[in-house]
C-alpha positions in Angstrom: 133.2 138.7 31.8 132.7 134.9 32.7 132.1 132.8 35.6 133.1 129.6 36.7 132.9 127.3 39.7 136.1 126.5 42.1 136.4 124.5 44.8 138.7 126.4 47.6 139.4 123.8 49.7 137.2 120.5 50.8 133.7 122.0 51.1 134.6 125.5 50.6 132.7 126.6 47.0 133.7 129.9 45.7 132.6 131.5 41.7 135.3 133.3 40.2 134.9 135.7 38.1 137.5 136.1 34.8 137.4 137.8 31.3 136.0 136.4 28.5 138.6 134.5 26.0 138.6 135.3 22.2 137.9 132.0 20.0 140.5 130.2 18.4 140.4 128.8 14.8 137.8 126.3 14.8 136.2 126.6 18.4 132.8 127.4 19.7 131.2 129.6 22.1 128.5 128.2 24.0 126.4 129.7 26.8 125.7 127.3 29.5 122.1 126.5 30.4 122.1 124.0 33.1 125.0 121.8 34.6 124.8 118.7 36.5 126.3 118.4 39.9 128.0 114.4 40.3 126.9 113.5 43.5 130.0 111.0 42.9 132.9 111.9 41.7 132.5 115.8 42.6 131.4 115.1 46.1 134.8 113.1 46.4 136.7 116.7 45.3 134.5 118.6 47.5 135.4 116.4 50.7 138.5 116.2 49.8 139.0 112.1 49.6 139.5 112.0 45.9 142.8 109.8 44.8 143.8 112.3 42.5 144.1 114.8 45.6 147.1 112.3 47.0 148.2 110.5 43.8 149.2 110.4 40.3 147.4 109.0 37.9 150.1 107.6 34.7 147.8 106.9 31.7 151.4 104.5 30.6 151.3 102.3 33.1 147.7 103.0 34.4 148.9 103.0 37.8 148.2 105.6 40.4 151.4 106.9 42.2 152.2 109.2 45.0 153.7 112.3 44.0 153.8 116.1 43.7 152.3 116.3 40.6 149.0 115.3 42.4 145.5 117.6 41.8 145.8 119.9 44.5 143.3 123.1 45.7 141.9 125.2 44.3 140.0 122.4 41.6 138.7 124.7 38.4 136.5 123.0 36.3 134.9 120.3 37.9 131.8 119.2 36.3 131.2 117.0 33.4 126.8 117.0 32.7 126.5 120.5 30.9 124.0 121.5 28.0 124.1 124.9 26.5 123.2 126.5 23.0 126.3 127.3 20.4 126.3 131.5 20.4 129.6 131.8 18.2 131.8 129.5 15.9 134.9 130.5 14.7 136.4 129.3 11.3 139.1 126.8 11.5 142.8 128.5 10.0 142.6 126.5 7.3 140.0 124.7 5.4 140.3 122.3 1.9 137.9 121.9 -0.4 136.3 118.5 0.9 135.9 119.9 4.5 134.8 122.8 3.3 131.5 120.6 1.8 131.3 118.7 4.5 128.1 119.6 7.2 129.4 121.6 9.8 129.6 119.9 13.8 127.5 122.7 15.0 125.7 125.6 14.0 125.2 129.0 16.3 122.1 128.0 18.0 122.3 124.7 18.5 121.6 123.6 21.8 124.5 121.1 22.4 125.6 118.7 25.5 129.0 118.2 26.7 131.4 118.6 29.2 132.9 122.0 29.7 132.6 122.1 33.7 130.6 124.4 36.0 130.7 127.8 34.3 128.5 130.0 32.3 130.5 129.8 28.9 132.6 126.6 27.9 135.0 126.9 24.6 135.3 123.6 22.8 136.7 122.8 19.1 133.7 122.7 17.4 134.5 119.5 15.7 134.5 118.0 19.3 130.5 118.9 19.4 129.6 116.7 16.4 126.9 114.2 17.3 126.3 116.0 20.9 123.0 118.4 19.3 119.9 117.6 21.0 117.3 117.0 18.8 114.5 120.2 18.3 111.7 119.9 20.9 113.7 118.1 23.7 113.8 119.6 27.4 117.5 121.4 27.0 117.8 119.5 31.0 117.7 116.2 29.5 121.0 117.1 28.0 122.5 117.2 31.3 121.9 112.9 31.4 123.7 112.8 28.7 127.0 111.7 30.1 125.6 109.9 33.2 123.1 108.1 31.8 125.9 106.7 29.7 127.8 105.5 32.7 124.2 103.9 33.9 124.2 102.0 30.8 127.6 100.9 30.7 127.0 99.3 33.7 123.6 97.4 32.7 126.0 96.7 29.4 128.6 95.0 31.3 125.6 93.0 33.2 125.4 91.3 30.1 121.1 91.5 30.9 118.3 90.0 28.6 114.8 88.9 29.0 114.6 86.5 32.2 117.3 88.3 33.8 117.7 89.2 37.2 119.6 91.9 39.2 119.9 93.6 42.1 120.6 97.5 41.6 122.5 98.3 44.3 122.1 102.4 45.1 119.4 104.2 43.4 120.7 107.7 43.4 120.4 109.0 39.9 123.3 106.7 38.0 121.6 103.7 39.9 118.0 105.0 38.7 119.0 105.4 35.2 120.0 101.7 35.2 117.1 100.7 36.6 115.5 102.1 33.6 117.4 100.4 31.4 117.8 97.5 33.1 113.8 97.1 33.1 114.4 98.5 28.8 116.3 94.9 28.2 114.1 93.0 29.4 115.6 92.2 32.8 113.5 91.7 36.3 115.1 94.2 38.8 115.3 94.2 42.6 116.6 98.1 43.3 117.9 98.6 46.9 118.4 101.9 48.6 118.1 103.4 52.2 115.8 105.9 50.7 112.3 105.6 51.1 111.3 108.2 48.3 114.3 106.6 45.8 112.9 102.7 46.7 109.1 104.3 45.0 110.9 106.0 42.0 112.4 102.4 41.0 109.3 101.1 41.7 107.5 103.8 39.4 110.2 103.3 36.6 110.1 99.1 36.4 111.9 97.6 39.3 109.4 94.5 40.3 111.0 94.8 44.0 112.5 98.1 46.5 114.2 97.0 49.6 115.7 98.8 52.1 119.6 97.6 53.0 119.0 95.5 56.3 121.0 92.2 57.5 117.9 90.1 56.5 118.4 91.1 52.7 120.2 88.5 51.1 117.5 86.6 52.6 115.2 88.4 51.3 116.4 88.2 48.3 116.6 84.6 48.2 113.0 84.4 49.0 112.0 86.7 45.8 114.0 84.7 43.7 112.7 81.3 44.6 116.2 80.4 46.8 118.1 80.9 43.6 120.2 84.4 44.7 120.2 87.4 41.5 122.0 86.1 38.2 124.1 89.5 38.3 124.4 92.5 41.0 125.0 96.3 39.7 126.6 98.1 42.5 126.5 102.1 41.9 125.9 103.7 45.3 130.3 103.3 45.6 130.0 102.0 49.6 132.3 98.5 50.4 129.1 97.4 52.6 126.6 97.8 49.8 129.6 95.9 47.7 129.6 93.3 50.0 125.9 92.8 50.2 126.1 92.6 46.4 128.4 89.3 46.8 125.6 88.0 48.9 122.7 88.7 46.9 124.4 86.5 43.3 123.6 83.0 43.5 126.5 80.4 42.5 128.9 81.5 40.1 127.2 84.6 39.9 128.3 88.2 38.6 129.1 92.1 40.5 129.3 95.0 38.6 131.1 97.7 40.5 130.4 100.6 39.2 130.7 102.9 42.3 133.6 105.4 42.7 134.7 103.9 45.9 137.0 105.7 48.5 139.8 104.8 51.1 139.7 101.0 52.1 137.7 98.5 51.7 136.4 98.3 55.0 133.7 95.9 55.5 134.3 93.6 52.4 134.5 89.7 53.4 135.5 88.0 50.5 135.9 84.8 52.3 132.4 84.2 52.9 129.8 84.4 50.5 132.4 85.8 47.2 134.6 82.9 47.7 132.1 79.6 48.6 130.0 81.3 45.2 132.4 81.6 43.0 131.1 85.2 42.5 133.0 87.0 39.1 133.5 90.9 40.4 134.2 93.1 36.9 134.7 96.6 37.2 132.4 99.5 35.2 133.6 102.9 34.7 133.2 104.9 31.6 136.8 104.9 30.3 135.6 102.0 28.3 133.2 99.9 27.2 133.3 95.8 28.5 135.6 93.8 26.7 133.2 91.5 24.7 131.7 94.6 23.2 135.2 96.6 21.9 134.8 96.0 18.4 130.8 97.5 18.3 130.4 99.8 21.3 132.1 102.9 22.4 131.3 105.7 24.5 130.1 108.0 21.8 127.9 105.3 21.1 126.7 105.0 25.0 126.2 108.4 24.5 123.9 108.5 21.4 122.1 105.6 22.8 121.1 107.6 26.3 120.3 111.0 23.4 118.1 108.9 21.2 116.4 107.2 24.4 115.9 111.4 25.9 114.4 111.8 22.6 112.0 109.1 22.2 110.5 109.3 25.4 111.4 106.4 26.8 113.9 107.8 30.0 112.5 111.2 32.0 115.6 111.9 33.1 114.6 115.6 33.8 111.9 114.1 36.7 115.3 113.3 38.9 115.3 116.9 39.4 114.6 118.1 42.6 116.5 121.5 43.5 118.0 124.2 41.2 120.0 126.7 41.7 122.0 129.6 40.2 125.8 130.0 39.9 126.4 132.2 42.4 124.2 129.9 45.0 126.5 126.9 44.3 128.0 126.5 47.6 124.4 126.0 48.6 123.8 123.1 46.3 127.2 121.3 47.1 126.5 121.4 50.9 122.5 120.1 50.3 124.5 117.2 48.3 126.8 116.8 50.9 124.4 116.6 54.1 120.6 116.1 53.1 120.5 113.1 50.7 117.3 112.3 51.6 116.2 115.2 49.8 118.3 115.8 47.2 118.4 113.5 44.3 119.5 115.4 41.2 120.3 119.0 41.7 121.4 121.2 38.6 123.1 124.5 38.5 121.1 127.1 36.1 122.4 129.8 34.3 120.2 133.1 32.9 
């Protein structure tokens, strides 16, 4: 038998149990370690305000539109931060000489990161898993970061930062954290904001040279830190129109916003005749469907990927220290409702399996 993670209804969690499928030609077994829970995107299925509860997404026109075809409850397989070791492989149907020689995408025992969603066995094509084996001696956890460290740097890509840069990392939940880090990695000066005291010292403790705390005197503030000149670019990641806002007002002239939240409902609270409009402010959108568009022909999202493994590996991003709770399977309703109400305690909390 298996288990896997459903969500019932908006913030009702359940594990459901279900036999154990045989492998197909060319797919892998792999026994789930530890998954990440999204304190984004999931939370949005878990409250219920995610558009594809409502609407329909069409990947033709790339338009969402309402329909019956919409996600609805129960939602199986949410999760996209696992890590987990390779326990079987089976052969592909048919194999030619040349592929035959080839090095294989995984081996049984391989400890491997992916996205198979919040259960204790995912079954992939193998030949999906090349390039996602963690190197020998790495924390198997880092592997969760994987996938959400590559969003973090998409972003900080799309910031287009360098030595003598300066940004304002709006949200320092783990996604904003992460590109912090590698904000602070390219040479950039970083003013991280959050409403959370112990988040504000992290940034601090990983390179930002200023923490404040959201407040009507912050533009100001940040005015006064950058000699009256305003950030050259604002990262927006915590997915809240005020913070988005606030990130219009902390650019200087013709100044640049990332937004790279998952933001819900209306835009309630964004003025973009003030501050937006009398700057000239450039507002590009980050999400991890794709890489920014000056970057196409080098950079794609296996390569954000391998980028965040080989910094896990070298030391130079702790990603597992954003840990604060785990928990097991069966306790997941427990760690989806910590997400939902105490985010002053939770920062990254992981789901671990025996």
């Amino acid at each position: 038998m298996s288990r896997f993670l459903r969500i019932a209804a908006p913030r009702s969690v359940a594990v459901i149990d279900q036999p154990s499928a045989p492998l197909e030609p060319g797919q892998a077994r792999i026994r789930t370690i530890y998954s990440g829970i999204s304190a984004g995107t999931e939370l949005t299925a878990y409250r219920g305000t995610n558009p594809y509860l409502t609407s329909v997404w069409d990947p033709q026109s790339r338009l969402f539109q309402p329909g019956h075809e919409a996600l609805g409850y129960p939602l199986d397989g949410w999760g996209y931060s696992e890590v987990g070791e390779v326990v079987e492989i089976a052969p592909p149907a048919r194999q030619d000489a040349g592929a035959a020689e080839a090095e294989p995408a995984v081996r049984v025992g391989d400890v491997v990161w992916g996205i198979w969603g919040h259960r204790d066995e995912g079954i992939l094509a193998a030949e999906s898993l090349r390039g996602h084996v963690l190197p020998e001696g790495i924390n198997p956890l880092a592997g969760a970061f994987v996938r959400v460290g590559a969003i973090a740097l998409n972003a900080v890509l799309a910031a287009d930062l360098g030595p003598g840069s300066t940004v304002a990392i709006f949200g320092q939940g783990v996604i904003g954290l992460l590109a912090t880090r590698f904000a602070v990695l390219n040479g950039a000066s970083v003013i991280a904001v959050d409403g959370i005291e112990n988040r504000r010292d992290r940034a601090l403790a990983w390179g930002a040279e200023d923490a404040l705390s959201p407040s009507p005197e912050l533009a100001g503030e940040i005015r006064r830190i950058t000699s009256g000149a305003g950030v050259d670019v604002a990262i927006e990641l915590s997915g809240n129109y005020r913070a988005l806002h606030e990130a219009t007002r902390a650019v200087g002239a013709d100044g640049t916003v990332i937004a790279a939240g998952f933001y819900q409902g209306e835009a309630a609270g964004v003025r973009f005749g003030e501050e937006f409009h009398h700057n000239r402010v450039q507002l590009l959108a980050s999400q991890i469907g794709s890489v920014p568009n000056r970057l196409r022909s080098r950079w794609t999202v296996p390569r954000l990927q391998q980028t965040v493994a080989d910094y896990l590996a070298k030391g130079l991003l702790d990603a597992p220290s954003l840990v604060t709770h785990t928990f097991p399977l069966a306790d997941a309703a427990k760690a989806y409702e910590l997400l939902d109400t105490d985010p002053q305690s939770a920062l990254q909390v992981v789901l671990e399996f025996s």
